[in-house]
Structure formats: structure tokens, C-alpha cells
C-alpha positions, 0 to 999 in steps of 0.5 A: 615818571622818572628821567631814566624811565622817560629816556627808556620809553623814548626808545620804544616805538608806539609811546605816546609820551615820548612821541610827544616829547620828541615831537615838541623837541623838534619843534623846539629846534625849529623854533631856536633855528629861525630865532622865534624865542617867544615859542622856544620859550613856550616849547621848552616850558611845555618839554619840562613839563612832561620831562623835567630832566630833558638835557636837551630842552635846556641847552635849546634855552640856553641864552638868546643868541644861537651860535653855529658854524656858516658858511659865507659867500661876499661877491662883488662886481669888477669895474661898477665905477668904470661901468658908470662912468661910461654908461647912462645912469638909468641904463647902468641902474638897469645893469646892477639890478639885472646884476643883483636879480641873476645873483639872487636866482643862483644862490635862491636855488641851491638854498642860500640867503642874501643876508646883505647889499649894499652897492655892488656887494652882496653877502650870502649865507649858506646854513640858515635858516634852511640848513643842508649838510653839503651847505659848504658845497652849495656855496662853491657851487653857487658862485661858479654859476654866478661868474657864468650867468653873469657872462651871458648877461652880459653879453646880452647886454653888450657891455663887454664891448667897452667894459667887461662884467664880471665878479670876484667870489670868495666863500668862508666858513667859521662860526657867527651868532645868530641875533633874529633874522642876521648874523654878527661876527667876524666871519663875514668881514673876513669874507669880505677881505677874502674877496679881495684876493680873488680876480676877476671871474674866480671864486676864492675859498678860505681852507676851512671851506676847502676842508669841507669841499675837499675831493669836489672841486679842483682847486689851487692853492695861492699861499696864507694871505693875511687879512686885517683883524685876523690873528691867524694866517689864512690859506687861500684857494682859487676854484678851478672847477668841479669834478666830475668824478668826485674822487676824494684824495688818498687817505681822505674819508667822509666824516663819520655819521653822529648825533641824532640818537632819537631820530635813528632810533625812531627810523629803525622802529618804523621799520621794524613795523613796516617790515611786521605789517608786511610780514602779517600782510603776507600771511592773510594772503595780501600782495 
């Protein structure tokens, strides 16, 4: 079978080959998204056999490095040295690991990743392997309800008593390569020197973040900051909060939707067949 007749049957609804093809392709995608390259390799050989021509077979095997577009949140805990200084080792011990514990249930639940920790640093990533459309939002999100669950911890604790807990956020988002289980690249150092320009309890996002959060969040900007390694300057935002009401400024439009030509093509064939299994369901005299 030709490409062009592969590519024409893809469209049908019911072609077993090509069903099975798009299948595989799926698989395929999942494969290279958590860096499983052994079974890309197996998958893609499998997609050629059946379509010798599948463009997208072969962009999936294209070098062993994946890169994408990520978004990044570095935290850190404001006055962990004052902190121990005054405390007991074993009760400040307590605190960080309480500390890291509340951070990590927060960006658990809206889908993120702690890529790294050392000290009291922690690096988040929002888009892989588990990747969302609004991963951006998420990461936003995300740190606002660490500054807060932070706060109540550490009322608990009493540390406010003597030295205040709290954290400084920032969330960037650029391109990384993707090598196995971690990223490389300079978006996460300049996460962390983005981290620098936020105060205590803020979250601070780059503007290309804020390109993708725009109309959710009210924010203030603070000016181009300059961070080192960086040729170009970056426009900084302080997060205020979100909005309710999720208005978007005058002039401002969702992105419109693309891609994904097999899966809208397969979503409109199946409802072309519920809606035949109805209409034939209801000529039989069915519900």
C-alpha cells in the first residue's frame, strides 16, 4: 500500500491498518515523552513497517534528546540560616522536612515534579512527563499555595515568633532538552536568578510565562531585570493574585486550536457512528 493510499484510509473510520498505525504513533509519542528510547526504537521500526513513509514515525526518532517548551518554578525558604541559628538542629531538621513535604503536596496536586533539592531550594517542573495545556497556569497557581500553606505551617510550628517562614517563587518558562529522567539547559538557572528579584512571600514570573498566564492573574510589573548568563533582558512580574473572573485584556484572544489532524479526524468519525447507532437504535423501536 502506497503512502498516499495509507494517508487516505487514516481518514476512514473502521480501517484496521491505519488504526493500528495511529495506535503505535501514540504509543510512540508516549515512549519519546518519558524518554523510554529503547521502546521508541521498537515502536517507530514497527510504524515503518506498516507505513514506510509515516513523516511522523521519524521525526518521533529524530536524536535522542527531546527538546520542548517547560515551564520551571525555583523556590526558596527566606532566613533558613537565621532559622538555624536559633532553633535546635533536630527541630530545625523537623521544619525543612515539613517545608519540603507541604511544597511537594502542592505541586503534586496540580501535576508538577520536583526535578531537584538541595538545601532549601527546590526546583519544580510543570509539562512533563504529565503534560497539561495550562501547565503555565498550574505552576502560578501552584506557587501561591505554597506561600500560603507554608504560612499556616508555620504558625503551627510558632516559628513566626522569632523568625518569620517564608518563601520567595519565581516560574519561567523557555525551552530545555529533556536527557532521561531530568532536563538540561539554561532555563532553570535563570529560574533561579529570577528567584532572586522576588520578596519574601511573592511569586515572581518571567514575561514569557506571563504571556501564557495573561488574563488569570493580576500582576505588576517590576521592570526588565537583568540576570547573569543572559543576553537578553527579562521583564519581571510580581503575582498579586487570580482572578476571579478570568477576563482577558481588550484585544486579547485564546490561541487558536492546531495540530493533532489524526485525533479530530478519528473524534468526528466516532461521532458519526454514535450518532448512526442512534439513529438505527431509534428506528428498532430502542430508547
Amino acid at each position: 500500500m502506497s503512502s498516499q493510499t495509507q494517508e487516505s484510509s487514516a481518514g476512514l473510520a473502521g480501517d484496521p491498518l491505519a488504526d493500528r498505525i495511529a495506535d503505535l504513533v501514540a504509543d510512540a509519542r508516549t515512549a519519546r515523552r518519558v524518554g523510554d528510547w529503547a521502546r521508541l526504537r521498537q515502536l517507530v521500526t514497527a510504524i515503518m513497517v506498516l507505513d514506510p513513509h509515516n513523516a511522523e514515525a521519524d521525526a518521533l526518532l529524530g536524536g535522542s534528546a527531546q527538546r520542548c517548551q517547560m515551564t520551571l518554578m525555583f523556590c526558596d525558604l527566606v532566613g533558613s540560616t537565621a532559622l538555624a541559628d536559633r532553633r535546635d538542629p533536630e527541630e530545625t531538621g523537623k521544619i525543612l522536612r515539613v517545608y519540603r513535604d507541604t511544597c511537594a503536596e502542592v505541586v503534586t496536586g496540580y501535576g508538577g515534579e520536583i526535578e531537584d533539592q538541595q538545601g532549601d531550594g527546590l526546583l519544580v517542573r510543570f509539562g512533563y512527563p504529565n503534560v497539561h495545556e495550562d501547565d503555565a497556569r498550574r505552576a502560578v497557581r501552584s506557587g501561591l499555595e505554597m506561600i500560603r500553606a507554608i504560612r499556616n505551617r508555620a504558625q503551627r510550628f510558632g516559628v513566626e515568633d522569632d523568625v518569620a517562614l517564608q518563601l520567595r517563587v519565581a516560574v519561567h518558562t523557555d525551552l530545555v532538552v529533556l536527557h532521561g529522567d531530568g532536563v538540561a539547559g539554561a532555563t532553570a538557572n535563570e529560574a533561579a536568578r529570577l528567584q532572586n528579584h522576588a520578596q519574601p512571600d511573592t511569586v515572581v514570573i518571567s514575561d514569557t510565562t506571563q504571556a501564557l498566564v495573561k488574563g488569570y492573574f493580576d500582576v505588576e510589573s517590576i521592570g526588565e531585570v537583568e540576570l547573569r548568563g543572559v543576553s537578553r533582558p527579562v521583564e519581571a512580574f510580581i503575582v498579586l493574585g487570580e482572578r476571579d473572573d478570568h477576563c482577558f485584556p481588550a484585544g486579547a484572544q485564546l490561541s487558536p486550536f492546531a495540530g493533532r489532524h489524526r485525533e479530530r479526524q478519528r473524534i468526528a468519525a466516532l461521532w458519526r457512528m454514535a450518532r448512526e447507532d442512534w439513529r438505527v437504535a431509534q428506528e428498532d423501536g430502542g430508547p
